[in-house]
N, C-alpha and C positions, 0 to 999 in steps of 0.2 A: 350376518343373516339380516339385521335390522338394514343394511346400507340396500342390499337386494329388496328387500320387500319395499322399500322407498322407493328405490326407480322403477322395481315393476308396478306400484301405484301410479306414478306418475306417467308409465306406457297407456294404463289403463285410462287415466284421467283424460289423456291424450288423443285418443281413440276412441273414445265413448264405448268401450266394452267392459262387462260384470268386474266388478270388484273383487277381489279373490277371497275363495271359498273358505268358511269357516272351520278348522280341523280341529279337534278336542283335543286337551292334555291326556296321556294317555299313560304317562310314564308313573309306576308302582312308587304310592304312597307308606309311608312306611307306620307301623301298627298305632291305632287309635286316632290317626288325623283324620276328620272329613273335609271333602271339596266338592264344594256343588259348582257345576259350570252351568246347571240349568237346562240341560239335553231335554227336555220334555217336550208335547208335542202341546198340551194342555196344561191347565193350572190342576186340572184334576186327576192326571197322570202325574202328577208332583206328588213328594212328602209333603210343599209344605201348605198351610192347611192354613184358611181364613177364619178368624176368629169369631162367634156367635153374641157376646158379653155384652156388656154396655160399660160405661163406664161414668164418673161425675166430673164437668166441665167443671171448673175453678171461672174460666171467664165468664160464661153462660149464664153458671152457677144453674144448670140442672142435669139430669141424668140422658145422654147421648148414646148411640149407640155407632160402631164403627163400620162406617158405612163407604167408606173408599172399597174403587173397584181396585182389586188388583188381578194380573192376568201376566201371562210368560209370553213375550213377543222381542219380536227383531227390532234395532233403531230404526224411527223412521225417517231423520233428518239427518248428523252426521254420521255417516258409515263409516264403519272399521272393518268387518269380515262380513262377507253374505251367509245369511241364516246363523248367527250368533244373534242367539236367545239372551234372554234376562228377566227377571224378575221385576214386572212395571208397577207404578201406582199411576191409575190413566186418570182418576179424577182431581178437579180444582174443588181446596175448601171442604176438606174431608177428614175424618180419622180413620186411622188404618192400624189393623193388627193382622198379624199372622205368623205363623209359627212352624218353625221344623223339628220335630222332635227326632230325638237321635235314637240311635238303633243300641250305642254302648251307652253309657255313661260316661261323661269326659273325667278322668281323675287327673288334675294337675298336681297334686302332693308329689314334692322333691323333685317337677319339671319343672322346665319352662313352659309359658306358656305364650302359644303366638297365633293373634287373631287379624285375618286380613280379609279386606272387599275392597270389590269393584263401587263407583259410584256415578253413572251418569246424569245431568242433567239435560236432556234437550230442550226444555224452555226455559235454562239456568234456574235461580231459583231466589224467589223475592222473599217469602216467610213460611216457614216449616224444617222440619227435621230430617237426617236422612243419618241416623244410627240404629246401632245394633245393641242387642242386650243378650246377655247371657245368662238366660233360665234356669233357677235352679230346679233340684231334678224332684218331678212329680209324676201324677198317676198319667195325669194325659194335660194339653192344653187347648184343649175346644173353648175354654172360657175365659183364658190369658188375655188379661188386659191391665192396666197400670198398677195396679194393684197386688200381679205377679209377684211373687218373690224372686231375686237376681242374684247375680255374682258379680256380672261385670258390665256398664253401659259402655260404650265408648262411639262415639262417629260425632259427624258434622251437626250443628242445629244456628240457624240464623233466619232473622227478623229484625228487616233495618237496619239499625247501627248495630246489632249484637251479631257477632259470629265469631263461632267458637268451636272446637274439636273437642266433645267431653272427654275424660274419663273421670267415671266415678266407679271406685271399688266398695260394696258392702260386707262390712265384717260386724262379727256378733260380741257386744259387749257382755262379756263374763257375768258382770254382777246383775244386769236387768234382762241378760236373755234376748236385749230386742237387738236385730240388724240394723247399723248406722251408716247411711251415706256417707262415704270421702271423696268431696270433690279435689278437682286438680285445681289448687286457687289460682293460678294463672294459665290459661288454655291457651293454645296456637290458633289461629284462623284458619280456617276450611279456604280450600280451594274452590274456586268461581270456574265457569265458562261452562260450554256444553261439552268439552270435551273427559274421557271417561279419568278419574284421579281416584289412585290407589290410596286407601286408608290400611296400615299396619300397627297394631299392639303388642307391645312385646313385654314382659313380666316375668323377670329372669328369678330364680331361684336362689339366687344372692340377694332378691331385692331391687335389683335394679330395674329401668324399666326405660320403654321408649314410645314418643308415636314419629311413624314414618308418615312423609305425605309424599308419596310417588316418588320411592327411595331413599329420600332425603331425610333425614333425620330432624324431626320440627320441636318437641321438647324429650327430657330425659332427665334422669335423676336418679335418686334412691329414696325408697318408700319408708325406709324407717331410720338412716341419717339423716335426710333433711324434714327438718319437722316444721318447716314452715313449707312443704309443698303441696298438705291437702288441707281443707276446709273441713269439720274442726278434726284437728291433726287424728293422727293412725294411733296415736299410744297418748292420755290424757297427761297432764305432769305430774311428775312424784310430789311436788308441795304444791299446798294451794294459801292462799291468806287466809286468816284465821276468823270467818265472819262475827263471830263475837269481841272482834278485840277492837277495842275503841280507843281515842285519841284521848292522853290525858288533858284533863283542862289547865288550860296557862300555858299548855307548848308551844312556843315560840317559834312560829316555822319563818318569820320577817329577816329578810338576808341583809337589808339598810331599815333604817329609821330615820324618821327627820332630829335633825342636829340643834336638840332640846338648849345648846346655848347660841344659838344663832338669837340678832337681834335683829328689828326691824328697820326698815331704812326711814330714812328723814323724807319728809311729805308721804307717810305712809298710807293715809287717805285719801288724800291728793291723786298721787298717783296708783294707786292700787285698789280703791276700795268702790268709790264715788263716780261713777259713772257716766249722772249727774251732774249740774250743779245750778244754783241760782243766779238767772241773768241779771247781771248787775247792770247795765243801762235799761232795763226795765224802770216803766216810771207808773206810779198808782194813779190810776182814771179821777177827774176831777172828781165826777160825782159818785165816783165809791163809798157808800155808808158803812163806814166798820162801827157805828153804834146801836147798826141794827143787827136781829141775828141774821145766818145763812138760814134757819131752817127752823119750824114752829109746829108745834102739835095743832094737829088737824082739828079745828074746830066743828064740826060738822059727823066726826067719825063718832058712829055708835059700838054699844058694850055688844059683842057677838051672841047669837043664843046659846052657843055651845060653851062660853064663858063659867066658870064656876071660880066666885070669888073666893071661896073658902079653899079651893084645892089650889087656884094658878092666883091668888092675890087679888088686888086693885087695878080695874082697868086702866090702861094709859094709852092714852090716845097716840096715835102712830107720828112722827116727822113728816113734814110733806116742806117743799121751796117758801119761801118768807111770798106772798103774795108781792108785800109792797115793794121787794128788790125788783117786780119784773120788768119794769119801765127805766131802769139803771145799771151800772156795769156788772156792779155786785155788792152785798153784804156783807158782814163780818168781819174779820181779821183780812189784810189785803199778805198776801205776800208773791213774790216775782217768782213769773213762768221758770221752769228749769229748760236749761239745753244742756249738749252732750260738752259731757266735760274735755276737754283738748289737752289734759294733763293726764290724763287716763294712760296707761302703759297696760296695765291689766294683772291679775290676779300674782300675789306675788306667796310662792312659795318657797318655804327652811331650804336651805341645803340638807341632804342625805347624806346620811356618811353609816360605817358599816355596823350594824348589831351586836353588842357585844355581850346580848342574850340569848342569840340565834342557838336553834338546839337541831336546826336541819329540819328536812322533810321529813313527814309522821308517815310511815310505813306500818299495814298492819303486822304482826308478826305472822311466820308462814309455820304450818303444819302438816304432816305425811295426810295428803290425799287418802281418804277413804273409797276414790271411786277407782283408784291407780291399775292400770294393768297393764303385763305388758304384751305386744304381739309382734312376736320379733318374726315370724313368717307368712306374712301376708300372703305372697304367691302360693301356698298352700289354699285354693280356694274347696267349698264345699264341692260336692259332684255335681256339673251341669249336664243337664236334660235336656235341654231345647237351645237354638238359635232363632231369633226372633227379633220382627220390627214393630214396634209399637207409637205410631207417630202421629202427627198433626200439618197438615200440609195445603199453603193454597196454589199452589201449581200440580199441573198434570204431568205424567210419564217425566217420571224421574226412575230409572233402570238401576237396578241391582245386578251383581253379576261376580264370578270367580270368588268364591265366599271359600275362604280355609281358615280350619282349624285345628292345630298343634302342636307338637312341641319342637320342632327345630326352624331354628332362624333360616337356613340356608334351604330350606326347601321349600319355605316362603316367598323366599328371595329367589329361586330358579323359576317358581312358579309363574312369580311379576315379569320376570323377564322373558318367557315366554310367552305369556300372554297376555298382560295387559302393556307393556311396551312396547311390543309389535303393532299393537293395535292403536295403539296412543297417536303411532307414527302413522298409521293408515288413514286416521280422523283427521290428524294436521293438515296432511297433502288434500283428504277430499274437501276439507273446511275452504281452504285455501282456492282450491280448484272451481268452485264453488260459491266463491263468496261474491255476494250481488253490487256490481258497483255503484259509487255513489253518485248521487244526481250532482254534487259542487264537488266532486274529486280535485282534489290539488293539482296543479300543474308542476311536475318538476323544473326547479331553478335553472336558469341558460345558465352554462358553462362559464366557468370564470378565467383567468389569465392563468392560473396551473394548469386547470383543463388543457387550455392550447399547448404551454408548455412540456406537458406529458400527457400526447395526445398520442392517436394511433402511429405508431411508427411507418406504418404502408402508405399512412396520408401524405400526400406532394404538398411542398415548402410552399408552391404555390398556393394551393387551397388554406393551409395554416396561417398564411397572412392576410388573406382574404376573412377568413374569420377572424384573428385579428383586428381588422381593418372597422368588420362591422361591430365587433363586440364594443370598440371602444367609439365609434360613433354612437352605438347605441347606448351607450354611459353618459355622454355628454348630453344626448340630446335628453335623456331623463334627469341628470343635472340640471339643465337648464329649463325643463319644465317644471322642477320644482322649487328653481328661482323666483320664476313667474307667477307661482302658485304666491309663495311669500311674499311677495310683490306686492302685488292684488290686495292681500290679507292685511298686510301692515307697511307700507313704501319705507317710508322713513326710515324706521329701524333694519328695515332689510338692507337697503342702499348703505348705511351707514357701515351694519356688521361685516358687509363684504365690497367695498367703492372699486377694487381692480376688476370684482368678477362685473360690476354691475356696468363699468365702460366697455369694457369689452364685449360683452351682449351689446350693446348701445351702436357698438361699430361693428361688431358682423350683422346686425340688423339693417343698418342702413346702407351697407355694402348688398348685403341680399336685395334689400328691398328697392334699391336705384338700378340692380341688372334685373330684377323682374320688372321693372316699370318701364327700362329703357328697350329691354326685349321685348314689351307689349309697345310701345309708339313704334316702334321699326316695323311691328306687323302688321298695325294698322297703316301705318302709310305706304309698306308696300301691295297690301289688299285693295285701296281707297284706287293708288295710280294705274294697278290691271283692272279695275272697272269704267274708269274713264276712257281708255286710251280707242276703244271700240268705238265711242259714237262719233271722235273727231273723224275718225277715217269712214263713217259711212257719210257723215254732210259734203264732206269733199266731192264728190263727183255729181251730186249734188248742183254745188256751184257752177263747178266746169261747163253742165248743160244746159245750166240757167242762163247764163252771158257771154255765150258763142254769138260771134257780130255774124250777120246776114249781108251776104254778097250781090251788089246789084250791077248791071250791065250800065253804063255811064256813053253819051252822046260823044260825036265829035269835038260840038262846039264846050262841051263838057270837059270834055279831057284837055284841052287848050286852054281853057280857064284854070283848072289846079297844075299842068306843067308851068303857066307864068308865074302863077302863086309861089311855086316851090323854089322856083329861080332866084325871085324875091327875096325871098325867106334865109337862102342859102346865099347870097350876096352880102347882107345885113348882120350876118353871123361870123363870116370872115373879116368884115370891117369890126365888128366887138371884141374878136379874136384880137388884129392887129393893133386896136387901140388898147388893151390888156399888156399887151409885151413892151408898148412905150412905158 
């Protein structure tokens, strides 16, 4: 049932359609248990009833009166079922009381007894309480406030470092008539978060006893074997020491004594006593007068008025510094400055050895308790009347909800698991669906070499080595940028702790960096030579038209003149030829 109600949340979450609808337990309770699930439309279509009282603040230290709103509404933040009611407290910094009186009387004599609630938090909860108390039974509670009479406290209360699950039971001491609190001396921790956490008390009719925290079993014991489980314990002790009995005098309670024939050691001043001692290359000031005094009665000083010779004697005039030493080292007897003795070892104490007067520890003697009793049946509680919250709280809308009260464990336990674990799982999935992401959200870690190893089986070998291929370039190259970091930071000792890793950077560096340099000059020069190569070919023709020779029409006697010339020319040419080949 719980696996179905998780994935139809999560259809729901999916689809942004209502949350599934809240259905009441419906199933026949069996005689004298109640269960509120809170079905009401109002707080004043409720049983249970806001308190009118006042009460006196211990912190304030004056008289308050309890002034939290409370009111029956639906969650407003994490959802579990739509239109499941609960029992709010909506004010911050409030006391709160209120109260449901019961239609029976609860009698748990020779049952068990088993008290369970719902507890939500929707703005968790920084300091205040969220327990229950169990009223004993009266005319009415319109006026129920701390001061109440009870049976049983039990739930959550924390502020700051304390939190704690009470239970405290009150039972009535025999001889004085008055009801005494028993705390649980060691409590379990309450459950945190905004989601709803089941509180269960169980007080079995053997004594034994439990608190459940959403199932779980969080402390447990017996109420009247273990006597060191409540504060001050359930049954007082049959003996107590005897306040009149006193220690005789001279008893010897010393376990060693110092070793009255031990003797003292050689240089026992020396080393153990003398701290001090007098500097012996000290040398007395030339003009030290030790024949005058250090100090003289005050010439000048008068008899007081308040003086009475006859009561306080002969006035005498007070000491004051020798005048005439003040121009000199000093007066009187000369003796040398002290320093620290270098012989010194320090305080020496006897050897111990054992008492052979010892008479032992003085105990008073014990005697039968006059206040003894015994209550061998705790879970026999008086008859309760009311259930009831009576708290202190600086947070708002903290929800109450599925409140039972009875005597069988297993229908407590069918009840949690109908309805506060179905719901538990509704608030998970909507918390989850729900929840706001963060503005520096983590980035999940790249895959590492298992990754690849046992990677999708459909992925091609191809692709697998290609990630491969980058995964481990991408190592190297964060290796070797925080080589260079270390570098930077400290050379020396880097180079030193790693000299292979530190050549080989040194030569894939200079290998990289001569094909980047030599791939930049190749592109420059062949950029440089297709810019050139254009303006040779437009001067050229150019030229051509500049120094075209000009044809002229030449005379008879003209052309007779250059046909001899040429004649010439070419006669003179064959004679250099033939004189060449001799």
């Amino acid at each position: 049932m719980l696996k179905c109600l998780v994935v139809l949340a999560l259809f729901v979450q999916a689809f942004g359609l209502e949350i599934p609808e809240y259905a009441p337990y419906q199933k026949h309770l069996t005689s004298g248990a109640i269960f509120d699930q809170f079905d009401y439309d109002s707080l004043k279509s409720s049983p249970w009833v806001p308190s009118s009282a006042t009460k006196f603040d211990e912190g304030r230290r004056e008289v308050v009166a309890y002034n939290g709103e409370w009111g029956i509404e639906t969650s407003k933040k994490v959802k579990g079922y739509a239109n499941d009611r609960g029992l709010v407290m909506k004010s911050q910094a409030a006391h709160y009381a209120i109260a449901r009186k019961l239609d029976e009387p609860f009698d748990n004599t020779g049952n068990d007894l088993v008290f369970q609630y719902e507890i939500k938090l929707e703005n968790d909860l920084s300091c205040g309480g969220t327990y229950v108390k169990l009223l004993s039974l009266q005319a009415d509670y319109l006026k129920f406030n701390s001061d109440t009479p009870y049976q049983v406290m039990f739930g959550p209360d924390k502020c700051g470092s304390q939190n704690m699950v009470h239970f405290i039971i009150k039972r009535v001491n025999p001889h004085t008539g008055v009801a005494e609190e028993k705390h649980l001396r060691t409590a379990p921790m309450s459950k945190g978060g905004v989601l709803s956490s089941l509180y269960t008390l169980i007080i079995k009719k053997n004594q034994d006893f439990e608190i459940r925290i959403n199932g779980e079993v969080a402390k447990a014991g017996n109420l009247v074997t273990s006597t060191s489980l409540l504060r001050p314990p359930l049954n007082p002790p049959r003996e107590i020491e005897d306040p009149n009995d006193k220690k005789p005098f001279g008893w010897d309670e010393r376990l060693t004594i110092p070793d009255p024939n031990a003797e003292k050691p050689d240089n026992y001043e020396l080393n153990h006593v003398w701290t001090q001692i007098p500097d012996v290359r000290a040398e007395k000031p030339e003009d030290w007068d030790e024949s005058k005094p250090k100090l003289v009665r005050a010439e000048d000083s008068q008899v007081p008025d308040y003086w009475d010779e006859e009561e306080d004697g002969e006035w005498i005039a007070p000491l004051v510094p020798n005048p005439e030493c003040e121009n000199i080292s000093g007066c009187g007897p000369w003796e040398p400055p002290l320093v620290d003795n270098p012989h010194y070892i320090g305080p020496w104490a006897s050897p111990r050895i054992d008492n052979p007067d010892y008479q032992g520890e003085w105990k008073p003697r014990t005697i039968p308790n006059p206040e003894y009793y015994n209550d061998e049946r705790p879970s026999d509680l008086e008859p309760i009347g009311a259930i009831a919250f009576e708290l202190w709280s600086m947070d708002s809308n903290v929800m109450f909800d599925n409140v039972y009260l009875g005597h069988l464990i297993k229908e407590a336990e069918q009840i949690g698991n109908e309805t506060w674990r179905p719901k538990y799982e509704l608030e998970h999935v909507y918390r989850e669906a729900n929840r706001p992401k963060l503005r520096n959200e983590p980035v999940p870690p790249p895959p590492d070499f298992q990754d690849l190893l046992f990677a999708d089986p459909e992925e091609s070998t191809l692709s697998q080595f290609l990630n491969f291929i980058r995964m481990a370039s991408k190592r190297q190259y964060l290796e070797f940028s925080d080589f260079i970091f270390e570098f930077v930071m400290d050379p020396v000792p880097t180079v030193l702790e790693s000299p292979v890793r530190f050549v080989i950077y040194c030569s894939i560096s200079v290998v990289v960096l001569s094909v980047i340099f030599g791939t930049w000059a190749v592109l420059m020069f062949v950029l440089f030579n297709k810019s050139e190569e254009p303006s040779l070919q437009e001067e050229k023709p150019e030229t051509e038209v500049q120094y075209v020779p000009k044809i002229e029409e030449l005379s008879d006697h003209e052309i007779e003149t250059v046909t001899a010339s040429e004649s010439t020319s070419s006669a003179v040419h064959q004679e250099n030829n033939t004189t060449k080949r001799k």
